[in-house]
C-alpha positions in Angstrom: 0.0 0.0 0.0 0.9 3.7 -0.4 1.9 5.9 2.1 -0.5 8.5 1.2 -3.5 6.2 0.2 -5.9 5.9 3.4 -6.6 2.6 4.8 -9.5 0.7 3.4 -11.4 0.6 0.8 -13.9 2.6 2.5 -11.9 5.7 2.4 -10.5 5.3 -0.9 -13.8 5.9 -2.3 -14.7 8.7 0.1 -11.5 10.4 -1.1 -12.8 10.0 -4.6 -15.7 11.3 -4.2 -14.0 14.2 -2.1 -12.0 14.8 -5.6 -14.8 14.6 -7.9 -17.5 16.7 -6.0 -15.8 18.9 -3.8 -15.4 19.3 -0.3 -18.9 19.8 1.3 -17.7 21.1 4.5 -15.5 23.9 3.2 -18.6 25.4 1.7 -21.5 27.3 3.2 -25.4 26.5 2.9 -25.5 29.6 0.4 -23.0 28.4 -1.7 -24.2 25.6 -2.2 -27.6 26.6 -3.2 -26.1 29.4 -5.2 -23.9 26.8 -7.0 -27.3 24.3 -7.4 -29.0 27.2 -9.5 -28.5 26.9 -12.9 -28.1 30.0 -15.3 -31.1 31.8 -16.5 -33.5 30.5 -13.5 -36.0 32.3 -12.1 -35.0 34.7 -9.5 -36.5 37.8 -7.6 -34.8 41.0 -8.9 -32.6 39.0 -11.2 -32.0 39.2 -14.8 -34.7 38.9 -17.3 -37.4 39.7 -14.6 -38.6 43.1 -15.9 -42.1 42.9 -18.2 -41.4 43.9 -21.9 -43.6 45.5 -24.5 -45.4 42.7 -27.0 -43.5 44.7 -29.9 -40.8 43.4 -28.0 -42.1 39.9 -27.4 -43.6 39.4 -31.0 -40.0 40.5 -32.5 -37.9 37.6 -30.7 -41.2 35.2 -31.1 -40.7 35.8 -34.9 -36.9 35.8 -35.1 -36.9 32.9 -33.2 -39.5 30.9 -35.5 -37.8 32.0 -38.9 -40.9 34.2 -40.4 -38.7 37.6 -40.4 -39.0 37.1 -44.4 -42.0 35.9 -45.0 -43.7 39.0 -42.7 -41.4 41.3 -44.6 -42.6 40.5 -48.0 -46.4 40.4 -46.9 -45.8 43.7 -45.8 -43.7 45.2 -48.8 -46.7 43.6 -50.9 -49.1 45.7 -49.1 -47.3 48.9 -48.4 -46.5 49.2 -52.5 -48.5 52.3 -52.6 -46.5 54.2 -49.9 -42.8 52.8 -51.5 -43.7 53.7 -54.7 -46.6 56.4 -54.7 -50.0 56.7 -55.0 -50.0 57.5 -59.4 -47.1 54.8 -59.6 -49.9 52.1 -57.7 -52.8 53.0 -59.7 -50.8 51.9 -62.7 -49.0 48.9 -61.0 -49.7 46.3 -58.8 -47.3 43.6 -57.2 -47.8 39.9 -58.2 -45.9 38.0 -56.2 -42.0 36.8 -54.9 -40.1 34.4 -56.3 -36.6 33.5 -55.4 -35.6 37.0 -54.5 -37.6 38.4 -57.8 -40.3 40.8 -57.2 -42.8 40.5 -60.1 -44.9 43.6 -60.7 -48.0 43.9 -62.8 -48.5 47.3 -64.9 -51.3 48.3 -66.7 -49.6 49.3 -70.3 -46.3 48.8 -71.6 -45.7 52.5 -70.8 -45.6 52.1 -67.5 -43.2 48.8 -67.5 -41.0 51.0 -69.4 -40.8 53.9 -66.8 -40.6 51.6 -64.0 -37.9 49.6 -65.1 -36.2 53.5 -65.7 -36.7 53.6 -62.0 -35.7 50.1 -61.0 -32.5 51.2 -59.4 -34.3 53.8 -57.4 -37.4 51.2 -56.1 -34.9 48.6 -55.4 -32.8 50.9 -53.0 -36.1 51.9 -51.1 -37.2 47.8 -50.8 -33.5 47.0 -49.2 -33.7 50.6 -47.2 -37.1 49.9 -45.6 -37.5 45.4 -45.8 -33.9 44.2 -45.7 -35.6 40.8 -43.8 -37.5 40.4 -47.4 -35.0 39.0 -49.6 -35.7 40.8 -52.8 -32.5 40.7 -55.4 -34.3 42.5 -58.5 -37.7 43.4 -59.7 -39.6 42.4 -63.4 -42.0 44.5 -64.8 -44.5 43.1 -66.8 -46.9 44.7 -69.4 -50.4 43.7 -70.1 -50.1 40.6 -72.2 -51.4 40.1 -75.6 -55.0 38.4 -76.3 -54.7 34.7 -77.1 -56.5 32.9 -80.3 -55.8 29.6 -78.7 -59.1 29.8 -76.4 -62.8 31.6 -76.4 -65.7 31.8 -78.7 -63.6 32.9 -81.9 -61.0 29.8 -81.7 -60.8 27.8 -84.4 -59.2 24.6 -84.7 -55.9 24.6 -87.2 -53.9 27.1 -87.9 -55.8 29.7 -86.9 -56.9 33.4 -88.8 -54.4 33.9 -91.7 -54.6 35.8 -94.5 -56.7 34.7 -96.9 -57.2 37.5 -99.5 -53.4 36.4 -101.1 
């Protein structure tokens, strides 16, 4: 046996233990207890205890849940008039999102022609005011062109041609 090993096997373990989870007796009751609490717990006047606003509490709710872009672009779809202007919005409305493409509607091909002069200028004001929505560039579409393929004056074939030749 060792000369510092205690005798038995008794004590060996005690010592062990003495290692592994402190000495008891060197510590007071509060010290213990304060040891026991774990980080973050509930405490009077600690950290965390004050109430805070639901603006607040809705924020980290959202952040914490991953819908920061989604809100972002609901709320750039619906606040077009005020990012754009109210004569701009009579003439154009926002479609939809798309892997970072924002796809607006106009009303002639006029008015897809001046927006798209003014892309650079709408797309600063969408990062300025909804950086959480994601958008990389905008498309502006025109009215499109009537069809022949469907309604009451399709025909099937070819379709009208020229037939005075």
């Amino acid at each position: 046996m060792k000369a510092d090993q205690p005798e038995g096997e008794h004590l060996a373990v005690f010592e062990r233990f003495r290692r592994v989870f402190g000495d008891r007796a060197a510590t007071s009751k509060d010290s213990r207890t304060r040891a026991r609490r774990e980080p973050g717990s509930s405490a009077p006047f600690g950290a965390g205890r004050d109430p805070q606003g639901i603006a607040d509490v809705l924020n980290a709710l959202t952040a914490k849940l991953g819908w920061n872009s989604s809100l972002a672009r609901s709320e750039l779809l619906d606040s077009w008039a005020e990012l754009v202007g109210d004569e701009t919005a009579a003439h154009s409305t926002p479609a939809g999102i798309e892997s970072g493409v924002l796809t607006v509607s106009c009303d002639s091909t006029a008015w897809a022609t001046q927006l798209r002069l003014m892309r650079s200028q709408i797309i600063a004001r969408i990062i300025e005011r909804y950086p959480d929505a994601g958008i990389d560039s905008l498309r502006f579409d025109g009215p499109g062109v009537p069809s022949w393929k469907r309604g009451p004056r399709s025909i099937p074939g070819r379709g009208p041609r020229d037939t005075y030749g």
